[in-house]
C-alpha positions in Angstrom: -6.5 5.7 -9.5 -7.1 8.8 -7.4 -5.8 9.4 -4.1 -2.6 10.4 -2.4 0.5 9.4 -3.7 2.8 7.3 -2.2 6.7 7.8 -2.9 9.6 5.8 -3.1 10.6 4.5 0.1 13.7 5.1 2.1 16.4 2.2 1.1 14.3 0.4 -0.8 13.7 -0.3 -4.5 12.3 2.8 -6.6 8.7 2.8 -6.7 5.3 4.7 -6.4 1.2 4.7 -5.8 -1.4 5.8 -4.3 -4.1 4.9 -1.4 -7.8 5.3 -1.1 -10.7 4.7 1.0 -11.5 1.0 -1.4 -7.8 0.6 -3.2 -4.0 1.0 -2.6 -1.9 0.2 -5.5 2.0 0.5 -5.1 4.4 -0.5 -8.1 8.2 -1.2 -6.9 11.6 -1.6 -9.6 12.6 -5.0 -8.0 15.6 -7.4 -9.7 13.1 -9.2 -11.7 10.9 -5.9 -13.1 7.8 -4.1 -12.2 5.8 -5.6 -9.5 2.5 -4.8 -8.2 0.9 -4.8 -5.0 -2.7 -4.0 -4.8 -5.2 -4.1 -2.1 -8.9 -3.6 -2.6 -11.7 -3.7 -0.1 -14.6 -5.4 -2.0 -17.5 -4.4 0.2 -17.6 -1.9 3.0 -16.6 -3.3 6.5 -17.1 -0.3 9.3 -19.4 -0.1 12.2 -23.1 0.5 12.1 -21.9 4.7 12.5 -19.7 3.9 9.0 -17.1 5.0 10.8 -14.5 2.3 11.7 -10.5 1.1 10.4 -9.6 1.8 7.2 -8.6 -1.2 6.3 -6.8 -0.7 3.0 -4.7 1.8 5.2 -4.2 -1.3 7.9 -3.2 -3.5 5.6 -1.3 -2.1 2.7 1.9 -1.1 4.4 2.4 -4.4 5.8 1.4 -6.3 3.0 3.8 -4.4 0.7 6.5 -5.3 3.3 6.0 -9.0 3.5 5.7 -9.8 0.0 8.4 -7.7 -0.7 10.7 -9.8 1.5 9.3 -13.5 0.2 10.0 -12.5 -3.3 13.3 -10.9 -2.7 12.4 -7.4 -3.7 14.6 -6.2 -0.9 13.2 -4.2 2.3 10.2 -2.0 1.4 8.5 0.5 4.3 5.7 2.1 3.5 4.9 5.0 5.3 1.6 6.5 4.3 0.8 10.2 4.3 -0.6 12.2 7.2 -4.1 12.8 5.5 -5.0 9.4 6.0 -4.8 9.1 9.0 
């Protein structure tokens, strides 16, 4: 997957990805192994112009840190890089 690379996060478990306009992927170490997030945007949602939220952006970071906490991964924050933006 192409895209910016996203690092381990500060306190958290090691792990790594990448965002895009359609996908963000980011893998984390957790007690139990290698888990995956992933969030893909199927079909386009923006505004007439095409211009609109990104929503993989919206979503990812907050995702990552939800499931993280309901499967005891510890606390994962995402914090995506300035390009994006």
């Amino acid at each position: 997957m192409g895209g910016p690379r996203l690092d381990r996060t500060k306190g958290g478990p090691e792990g790594f990805g990448s965002i895009g306009v359609t996908r963000g992927v980011y893998l984390a170490q957790c007690q139990t192994g290698e888990v995956a997030f992933v969030v893909e945007r199927m079909k386009a949602v923006s505004s007439v112009k095409g211009e609109g939220t990104n929503l993989v952006r919206a979503l990812l970071p907050k995702y990552v840190e939800a499931e993280a906490e309901c499967i005891g991964c510890g606390p994962v924050r995402l914090t995506l890089p300035e390009v994006l933006q």
